[in-house]
C-alpha positions in Angstrom: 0.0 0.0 0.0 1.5 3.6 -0.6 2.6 5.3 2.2 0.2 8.1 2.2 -2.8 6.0 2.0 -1.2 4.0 4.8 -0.7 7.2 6.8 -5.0 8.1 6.0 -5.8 5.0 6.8 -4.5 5.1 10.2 -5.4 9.0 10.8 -9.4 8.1 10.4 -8.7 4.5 12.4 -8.0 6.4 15.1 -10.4 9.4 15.1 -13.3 6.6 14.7 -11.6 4.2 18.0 -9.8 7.2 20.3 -7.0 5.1 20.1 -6.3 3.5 24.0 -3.2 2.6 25.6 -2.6 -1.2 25.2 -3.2 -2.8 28.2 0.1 -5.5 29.0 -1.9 -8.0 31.0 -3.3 -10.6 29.3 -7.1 -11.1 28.9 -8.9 -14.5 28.5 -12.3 -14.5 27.1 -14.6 -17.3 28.6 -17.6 -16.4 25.9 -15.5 -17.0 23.0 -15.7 -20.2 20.6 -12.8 -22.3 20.1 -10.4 -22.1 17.0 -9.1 -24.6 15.4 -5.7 -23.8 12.9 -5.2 -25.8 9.7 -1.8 -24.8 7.8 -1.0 -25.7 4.1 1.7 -27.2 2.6 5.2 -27.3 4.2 3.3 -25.7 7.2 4.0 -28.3 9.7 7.1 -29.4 11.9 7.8 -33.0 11.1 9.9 -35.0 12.9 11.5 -38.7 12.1 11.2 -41.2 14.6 13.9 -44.1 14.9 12.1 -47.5 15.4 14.7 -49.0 16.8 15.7 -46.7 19.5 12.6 -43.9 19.5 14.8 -41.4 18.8 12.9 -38.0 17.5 14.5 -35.3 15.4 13.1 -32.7 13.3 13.5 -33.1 9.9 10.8 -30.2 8.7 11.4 -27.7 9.1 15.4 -27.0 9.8 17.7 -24.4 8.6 21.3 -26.2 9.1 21.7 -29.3 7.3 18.2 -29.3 6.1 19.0 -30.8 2.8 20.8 -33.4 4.2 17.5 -34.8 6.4 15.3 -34.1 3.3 17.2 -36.7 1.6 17.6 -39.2 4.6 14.2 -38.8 5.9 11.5 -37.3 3.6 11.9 -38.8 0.5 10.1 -41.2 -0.3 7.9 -43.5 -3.0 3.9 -43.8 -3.2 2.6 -46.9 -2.7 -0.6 -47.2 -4.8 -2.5 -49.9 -2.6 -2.7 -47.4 0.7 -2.9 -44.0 -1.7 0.2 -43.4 0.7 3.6 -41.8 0.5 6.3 -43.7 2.5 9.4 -42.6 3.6 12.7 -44.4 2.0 14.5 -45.0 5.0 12.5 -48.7 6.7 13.6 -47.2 10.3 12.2 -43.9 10.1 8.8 -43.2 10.8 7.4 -39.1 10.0 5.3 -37.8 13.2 4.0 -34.3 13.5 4.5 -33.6 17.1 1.3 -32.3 19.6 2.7 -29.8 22.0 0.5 -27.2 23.0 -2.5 -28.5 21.7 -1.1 -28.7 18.4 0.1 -25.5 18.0 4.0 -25.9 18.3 3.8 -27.4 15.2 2.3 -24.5 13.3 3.4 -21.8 15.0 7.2 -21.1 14.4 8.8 -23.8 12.3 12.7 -24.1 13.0 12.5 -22.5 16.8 16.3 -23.5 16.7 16.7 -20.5 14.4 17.8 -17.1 16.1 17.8 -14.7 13.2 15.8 -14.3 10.3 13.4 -15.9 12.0 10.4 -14.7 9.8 11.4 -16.6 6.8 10.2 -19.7 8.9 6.8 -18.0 10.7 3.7 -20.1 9.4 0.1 -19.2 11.8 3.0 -17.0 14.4 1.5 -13.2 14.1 -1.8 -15.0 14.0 -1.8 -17.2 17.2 0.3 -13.9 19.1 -2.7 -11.8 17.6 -5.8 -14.1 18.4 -4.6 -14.5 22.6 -4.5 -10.6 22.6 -8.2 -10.6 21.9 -8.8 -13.1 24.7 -8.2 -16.5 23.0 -6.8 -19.3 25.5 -4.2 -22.4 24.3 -5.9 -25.2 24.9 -9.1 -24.0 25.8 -10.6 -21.8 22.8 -6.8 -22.1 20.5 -5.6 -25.6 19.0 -3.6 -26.2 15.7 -3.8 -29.2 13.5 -0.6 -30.2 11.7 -0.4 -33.1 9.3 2.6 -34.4 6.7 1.7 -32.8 4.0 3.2 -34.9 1.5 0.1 -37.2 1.8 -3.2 -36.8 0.0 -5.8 -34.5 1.7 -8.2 -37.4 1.5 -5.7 -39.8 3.0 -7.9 -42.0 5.6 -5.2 -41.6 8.3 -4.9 -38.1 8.4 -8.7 -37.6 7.9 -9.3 -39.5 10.9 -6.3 -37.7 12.6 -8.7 -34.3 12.1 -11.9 -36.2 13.3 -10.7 -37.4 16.6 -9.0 -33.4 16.9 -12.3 -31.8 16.2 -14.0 -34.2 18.8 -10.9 -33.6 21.3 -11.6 -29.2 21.0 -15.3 -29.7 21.1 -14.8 -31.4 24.9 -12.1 -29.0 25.9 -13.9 -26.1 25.1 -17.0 -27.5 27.4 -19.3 -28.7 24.3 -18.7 -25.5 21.8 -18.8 -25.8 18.2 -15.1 -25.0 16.5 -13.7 -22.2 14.1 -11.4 -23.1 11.5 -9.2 -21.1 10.2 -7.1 -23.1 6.9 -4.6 -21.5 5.1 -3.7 -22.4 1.5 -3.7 -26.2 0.9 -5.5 -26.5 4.2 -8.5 -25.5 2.4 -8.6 -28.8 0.6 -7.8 -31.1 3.3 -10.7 -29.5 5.2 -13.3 -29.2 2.0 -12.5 -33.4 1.8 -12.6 -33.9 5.2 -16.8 -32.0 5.0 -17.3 -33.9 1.6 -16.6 -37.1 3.0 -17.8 -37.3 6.9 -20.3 -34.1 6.6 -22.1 -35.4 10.0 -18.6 -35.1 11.8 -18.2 -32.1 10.4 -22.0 -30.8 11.1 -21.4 -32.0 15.1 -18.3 -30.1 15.5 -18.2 -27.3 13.2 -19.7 -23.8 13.9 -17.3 -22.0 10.9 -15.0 -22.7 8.5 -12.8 -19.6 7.4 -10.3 -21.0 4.3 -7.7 -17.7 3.1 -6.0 -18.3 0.3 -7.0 -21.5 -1.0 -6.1 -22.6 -4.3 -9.7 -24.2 -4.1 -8.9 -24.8 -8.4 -5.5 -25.8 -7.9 -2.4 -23.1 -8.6 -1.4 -24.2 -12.4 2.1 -21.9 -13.1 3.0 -22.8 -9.1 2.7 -26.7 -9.6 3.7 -27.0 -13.1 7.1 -25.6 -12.6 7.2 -27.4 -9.0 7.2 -31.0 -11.2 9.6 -29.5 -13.5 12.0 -27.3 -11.5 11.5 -27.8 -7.8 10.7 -25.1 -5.2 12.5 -23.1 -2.7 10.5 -23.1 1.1 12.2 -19.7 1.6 13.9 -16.9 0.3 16.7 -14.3 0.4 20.3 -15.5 2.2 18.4 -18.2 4.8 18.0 -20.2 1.4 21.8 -21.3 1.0 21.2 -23.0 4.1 18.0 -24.6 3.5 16.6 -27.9 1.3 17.9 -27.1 -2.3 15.3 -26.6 -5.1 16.4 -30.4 -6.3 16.2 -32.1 -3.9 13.2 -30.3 -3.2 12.0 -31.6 -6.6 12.7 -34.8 -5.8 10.6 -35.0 -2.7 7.5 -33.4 -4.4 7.2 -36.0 -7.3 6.2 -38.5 -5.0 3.9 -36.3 -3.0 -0.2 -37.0 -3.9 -0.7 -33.4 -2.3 1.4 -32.1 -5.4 -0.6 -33.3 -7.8 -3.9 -32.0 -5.8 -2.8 -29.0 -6.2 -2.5 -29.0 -10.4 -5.0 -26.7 -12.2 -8.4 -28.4 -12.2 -9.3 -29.8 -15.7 -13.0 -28.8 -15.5 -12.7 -25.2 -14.3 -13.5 -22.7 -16.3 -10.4 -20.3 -16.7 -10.8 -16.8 -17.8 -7.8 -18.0 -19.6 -6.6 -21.2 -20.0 -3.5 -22.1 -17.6 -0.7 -23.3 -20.2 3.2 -24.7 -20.6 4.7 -23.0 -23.4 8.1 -24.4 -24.9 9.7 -22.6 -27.4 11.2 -25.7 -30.3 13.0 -25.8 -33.6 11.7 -27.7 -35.7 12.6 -28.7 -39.5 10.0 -28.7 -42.4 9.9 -31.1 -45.2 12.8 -29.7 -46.7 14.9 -29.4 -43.9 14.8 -25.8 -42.9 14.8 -24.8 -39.5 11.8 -23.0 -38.1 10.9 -21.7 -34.3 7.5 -22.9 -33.3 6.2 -21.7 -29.8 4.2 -25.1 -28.9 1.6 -24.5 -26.3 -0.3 -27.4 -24.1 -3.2 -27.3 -22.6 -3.3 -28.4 -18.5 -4.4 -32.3 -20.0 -1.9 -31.9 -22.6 0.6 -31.3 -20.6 1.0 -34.5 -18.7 2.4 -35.9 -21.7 5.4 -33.4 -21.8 6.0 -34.4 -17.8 5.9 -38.0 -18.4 8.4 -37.3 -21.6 10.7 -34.3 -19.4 10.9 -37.0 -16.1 11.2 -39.9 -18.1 14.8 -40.6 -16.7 14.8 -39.0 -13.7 15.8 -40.7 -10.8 17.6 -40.1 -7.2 20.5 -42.4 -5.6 19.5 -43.5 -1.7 21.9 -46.1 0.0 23.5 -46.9 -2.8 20.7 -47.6 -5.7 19.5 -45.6 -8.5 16.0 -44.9 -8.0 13.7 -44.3 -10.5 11.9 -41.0 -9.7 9.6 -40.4 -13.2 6.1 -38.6 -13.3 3.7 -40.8 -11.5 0.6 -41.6 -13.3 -1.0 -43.7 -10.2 -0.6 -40.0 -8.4 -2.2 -38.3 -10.8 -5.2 -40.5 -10.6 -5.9 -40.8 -7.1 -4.9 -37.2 -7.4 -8.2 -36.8 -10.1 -10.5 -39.0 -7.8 -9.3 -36.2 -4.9 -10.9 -33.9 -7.2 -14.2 -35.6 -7.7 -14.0 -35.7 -4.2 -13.3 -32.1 -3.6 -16.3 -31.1 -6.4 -18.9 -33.1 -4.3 -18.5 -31.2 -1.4 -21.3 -28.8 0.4 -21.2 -26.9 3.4 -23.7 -28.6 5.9 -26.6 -26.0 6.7 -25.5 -25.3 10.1 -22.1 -24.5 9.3 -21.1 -21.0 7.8 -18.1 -20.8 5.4 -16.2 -17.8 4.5 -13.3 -17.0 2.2 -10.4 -14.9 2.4 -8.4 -14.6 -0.8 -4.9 -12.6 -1.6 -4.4 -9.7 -4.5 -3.1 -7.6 -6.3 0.2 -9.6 -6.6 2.0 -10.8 -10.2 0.9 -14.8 -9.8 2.4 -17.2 -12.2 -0.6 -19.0 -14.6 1.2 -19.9 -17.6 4.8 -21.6 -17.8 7.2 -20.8 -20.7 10.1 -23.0 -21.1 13.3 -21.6 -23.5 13.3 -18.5 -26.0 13.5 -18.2 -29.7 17.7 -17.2 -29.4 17.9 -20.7 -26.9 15.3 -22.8 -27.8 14.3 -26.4 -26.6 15.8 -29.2 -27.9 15.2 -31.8 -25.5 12.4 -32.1 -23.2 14.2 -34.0 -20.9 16.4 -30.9 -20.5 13.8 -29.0 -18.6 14.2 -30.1 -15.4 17.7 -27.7 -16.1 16.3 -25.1 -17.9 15.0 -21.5 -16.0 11.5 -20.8 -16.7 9.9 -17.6 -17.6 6.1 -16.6 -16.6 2.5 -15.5 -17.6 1.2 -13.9 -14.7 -2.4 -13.3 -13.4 -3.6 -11.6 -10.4 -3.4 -13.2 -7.1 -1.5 -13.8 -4.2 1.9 -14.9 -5.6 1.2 -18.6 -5.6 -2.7 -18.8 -5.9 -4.6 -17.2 -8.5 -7.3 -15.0 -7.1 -9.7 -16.8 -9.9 -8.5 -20.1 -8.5 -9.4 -19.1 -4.5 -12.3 -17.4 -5.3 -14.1 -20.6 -6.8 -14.8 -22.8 -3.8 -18.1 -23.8 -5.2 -19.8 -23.6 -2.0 -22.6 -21.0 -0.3 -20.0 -18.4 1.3 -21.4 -15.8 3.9 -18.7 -13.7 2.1 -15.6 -13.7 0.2 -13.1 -11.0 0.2 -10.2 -9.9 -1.1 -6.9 -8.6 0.5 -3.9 -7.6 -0.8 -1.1 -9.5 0.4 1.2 -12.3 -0.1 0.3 -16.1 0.0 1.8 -16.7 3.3 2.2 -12.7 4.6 -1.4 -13.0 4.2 -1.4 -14.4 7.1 0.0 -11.5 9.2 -1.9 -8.7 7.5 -3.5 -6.6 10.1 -6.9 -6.6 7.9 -7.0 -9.9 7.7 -7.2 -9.9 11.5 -9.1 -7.1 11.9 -12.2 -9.2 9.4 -11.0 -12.7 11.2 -11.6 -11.0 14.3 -15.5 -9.6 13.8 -15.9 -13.2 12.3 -15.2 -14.9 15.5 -17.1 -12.4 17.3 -13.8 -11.2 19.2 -14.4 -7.6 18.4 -15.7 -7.2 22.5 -12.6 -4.9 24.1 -12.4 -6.3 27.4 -10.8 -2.9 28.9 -14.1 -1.4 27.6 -14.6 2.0 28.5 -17.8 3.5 28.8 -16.7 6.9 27.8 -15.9 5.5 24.6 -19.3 3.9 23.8 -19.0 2.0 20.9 -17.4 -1.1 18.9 -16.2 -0.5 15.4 -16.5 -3.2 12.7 -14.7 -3.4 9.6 -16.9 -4.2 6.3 -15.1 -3.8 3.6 -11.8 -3.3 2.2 -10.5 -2.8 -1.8 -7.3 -1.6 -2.9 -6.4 -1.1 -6.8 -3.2 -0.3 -8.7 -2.4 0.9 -11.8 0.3 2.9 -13.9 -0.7 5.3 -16.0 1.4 8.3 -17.6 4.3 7.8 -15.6 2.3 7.7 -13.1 1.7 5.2 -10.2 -1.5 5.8 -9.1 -3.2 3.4 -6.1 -7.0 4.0 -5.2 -8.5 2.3 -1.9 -11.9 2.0 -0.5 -12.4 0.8 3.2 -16.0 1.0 4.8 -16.8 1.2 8.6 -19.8 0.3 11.2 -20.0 1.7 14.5 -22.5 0.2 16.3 -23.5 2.4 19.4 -26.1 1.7 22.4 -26.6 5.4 21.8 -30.2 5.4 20.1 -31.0 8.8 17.8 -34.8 9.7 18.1 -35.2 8.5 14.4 -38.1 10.9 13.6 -35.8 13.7 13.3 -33.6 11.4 11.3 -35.6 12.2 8.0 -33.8 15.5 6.8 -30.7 14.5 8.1 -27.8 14.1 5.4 -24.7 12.3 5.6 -21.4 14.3 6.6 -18.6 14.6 4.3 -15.2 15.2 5.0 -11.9 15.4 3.0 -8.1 15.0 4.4 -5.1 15.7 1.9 -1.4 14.8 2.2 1.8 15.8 0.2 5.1 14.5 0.1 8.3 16.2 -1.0 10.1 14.5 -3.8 14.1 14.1 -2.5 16.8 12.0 -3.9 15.2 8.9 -2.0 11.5 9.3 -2.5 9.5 10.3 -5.7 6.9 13.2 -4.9 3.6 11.6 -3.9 -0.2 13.2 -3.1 -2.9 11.9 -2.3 -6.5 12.6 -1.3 -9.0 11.2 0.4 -12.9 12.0 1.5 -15.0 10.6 4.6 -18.4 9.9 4.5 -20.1 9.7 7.6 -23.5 8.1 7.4 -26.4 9.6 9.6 -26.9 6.4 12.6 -30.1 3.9 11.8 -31.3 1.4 14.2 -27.9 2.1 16.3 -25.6 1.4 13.6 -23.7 4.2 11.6 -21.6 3.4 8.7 -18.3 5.2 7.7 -17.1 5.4 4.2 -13.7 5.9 3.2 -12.7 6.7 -0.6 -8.9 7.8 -1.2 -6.6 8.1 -4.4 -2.9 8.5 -4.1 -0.7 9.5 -6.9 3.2 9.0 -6.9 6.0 9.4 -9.8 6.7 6.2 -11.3 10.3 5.8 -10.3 
């Protein structure tokens, strides 16, 4: 967000709330309902348990010799029969661990590392922010991690989440639960209501799913199978899992392949790999074709790119191609997934990221280095077609869960900074009906609600020019006599700010106007409508 719209934003927050002193104590809300926390992929500590002695050590996540354990402990090969991905090593069996309710596993995800410590938050700012408004660990705040290399309609892991949800409904004295999924999380929870919908009915009060790639994320997996990913970024990444090995880990995974852009869907446009090739016509000239594949079509360029692949573990060569028997337990997750409904007692709500270049399409070489082999992608650099969304989830994708939503919105942010976005707390936080200040003053007599929230960005001219809308309700036990309410108008205010250009900042204004609604039925609703406009540097 622009500075200046930042700095608006924050002057009307506080003329609306008469901003209080934070009080240090901590507060613990009896009334509230208890939360249950659902990460996404890579969003749970794992740890490898020796059968022989029952030694534990974590193997995900860990900064120093992460690549090392990945290797050792993670990979692994699917075993068709159980729909299961097991671990190569025979002594070495992958637990997520339980402390604090399940939310040690979630919460920070190498707590051995001292700085940079960010790169590795997962639900952190989120569980710090939710005890603030009164939440309680193990009474009203659990966390549910799971190995995320499996399916999210593995048996085990859905029967994992069953006997959690029973276990918070009794701790919490017989409420019905929250959750909150992020990302991948979505899907593990949408199978988990498609295929035991009276467990979830028993326990479930809400389901709140941000940033769920509810139609898979297309550019995100396909390079994934052909390149690998990186868990984290900037210098923390030279000591973490490399993108191979990374690569090799995935291919086995039935999550992956969950996660590929859903055949059915109906994309605004068409998620595709492109590969530029030379190819020679009938008389033997050389010609550049850009060859483009549809999401079906391009399984047949994986099988042909990972056709050799393989890995080396204790000695052996070990096959390591594109797995067909994934991909089809991977399609009958998606039948799965398309079946689902949210029960009628049960309220569902969506939170998806914006305004963020999010790769769609894949390209593969260029027309001065062309293609020649296919099995040379796996070495080759791709280049992107983007599409708005979140980074790694299109906001088409998360926007099409298919189900009745109470509401979807839209936040700017990251795919995992999303999660520490002070509006996406601010909307989780009237959700779960946290909004009560418990050092309530009764000078100040009145809650505010947030409603809505759009931002937009554009160039134009040189220009970088950012508009934002953000809508208030202040909900008072003050009553206006309403018969005098009939001539009243709404009140319109405007606030201006300038910034001087130097050699480290670009000249920047922007405006903004405030509409203050007259009060009906004790509610009174605040409009705010501001433009900034900045030099493109």
């Amino acid at each position: 967000m622009a500075v200046l719209l930042e700095e608006i934003v924050q002057s009307v927050e506080m003329w609306l709330s008469l901003l209080r002193r934070e009080k240090a104590e901590q507060y613990v809300d009896p009334n509230l309902d208890p939360v249950l926390l659902v990460p996404g992929i890579a969003g749970s500590i794992m740890k490898a348990v020796d059968s022989g002695n029952g030694k534990e050590e974590r193997v995900w996540v860990r900064i120093l010799g992460a690549d090392y354990k990945c290797r050792s402990k993670l990979w692994s090969r699917y075993d068709p029969s159980t729909g299961k991905t097991v671990s190569l090593d025979p002594n070495s069996t992958i637990v997520v661990p339980e402390d604090r309710f399940g939310l040690y596993a979630i919460d920070l995800l190498d707590p051995d590392l001292i700085i940079g410590r960010d790169c590795v938050y997962y639900y952190h700012d989120m569980i710090v922010e939710m005890i603030k408004w009164g939440f309680q660990e193990g009474k009203t705040l659990f966390g549910f991690g799971y190995d995320f290399r499996q399916s999210n309609r593995l048996p085990e892991t859905l029967e994992r989440l069953a006997a959690k949800l029973e276990l918070v409904y009794n701790a919490s004295g017989g409420k019905k639960i929250s959750i909150i999924s992020h990302s991948m999380g979505g899907l593990l929870v949408k199978c988990f209501m498609s295929l035991h919908s009276d467990i979830f009915e028993k326990y479930v009060k809400n389901w709140i799913a941000i940033a769920a790639p509810f139609q898979g994320a297309p550019g995100y997996v396909t390079s994934t199978f052909l390149n690998g990913m990186s868990f984290v970024e900037g210098w923390e990444q030279n000591f973490f899992i490399s993108k191979w090995s990374m690569h090799q880990l995935l291919i086995e995974c039935p999550s992956i392949y969950e996660l590929m852009g859903c055949l059915d869907f109906h994309w605004q446009h068409v998620p595709a790999l492109e590969i530029w090739r030379e190819k020679l016509d009938s008389d033997g000239n050389s010609h550049l074709i850009l060859e483009s594949y549809s999401p079906k079509e391009s399984i047949e360029i994986f099988k042909e790119a990972l056709s050799r692949n393989n890995v080396n573990y204790d000695g052996k060569s070990i096959p390591l191609p594109f797995n067909l028997e994934i991909l089809k337990w991977a399609n009958e997750t998606r039948e799965v997934l398309s079946s689902a409904k949210v029960p009628s007692q049960v309220k569902f709500y969506n939170i998806y990221g914006t305004n963020l270049e999010t790769p769609h399409s894949v390209c593969y070489g260029s027309e001065e280095t062309p293609v020649t082999d296919l099995q040379e992608l796996p070495f080759c650099q791709p280049s992107y077609v983007c599409v708005d969304g979140d980074g790694t989830v299109p906001t088409e994708s998360a926007k099409a869960d298919g189900l009745n939503a109470e509401a979807r919105i839209g936040v700017p942010g990251e795919h995992r900074g999303i999660l520490c976005d002070h509006h996406v707390f601010r909307i989780l936080k009237h959700w779960l009906k946290a909004d009560s200040d418990p050092y309530y003053n009764p000078i100040n007599d009145y809650v505010i609600l947030p409603t809505a929230f759009e931002m937009e960005s554009h160039k134009e001219k040189g220009l970088q020019v950012t508009s934002l809308k953000e809508e208030w309700e202040i909900i008072s036990e003050d009553q206006v006599d309403q018969d005098n309410m009939a001539d009243t108008k709404p009140m319109v205010s405007s606030i201006s700010v300038s910034q001087v250009g130097d050699n480290h900042s670009p000249r920047a204004e922007a405006c903004a106007t405030v509409i203050v609604h007259p009060q009906n039925e004790g509610k009174q609703h605040v409009e705010l409508n501001a433009v900034s406009v900045s030099v493109d540097a």
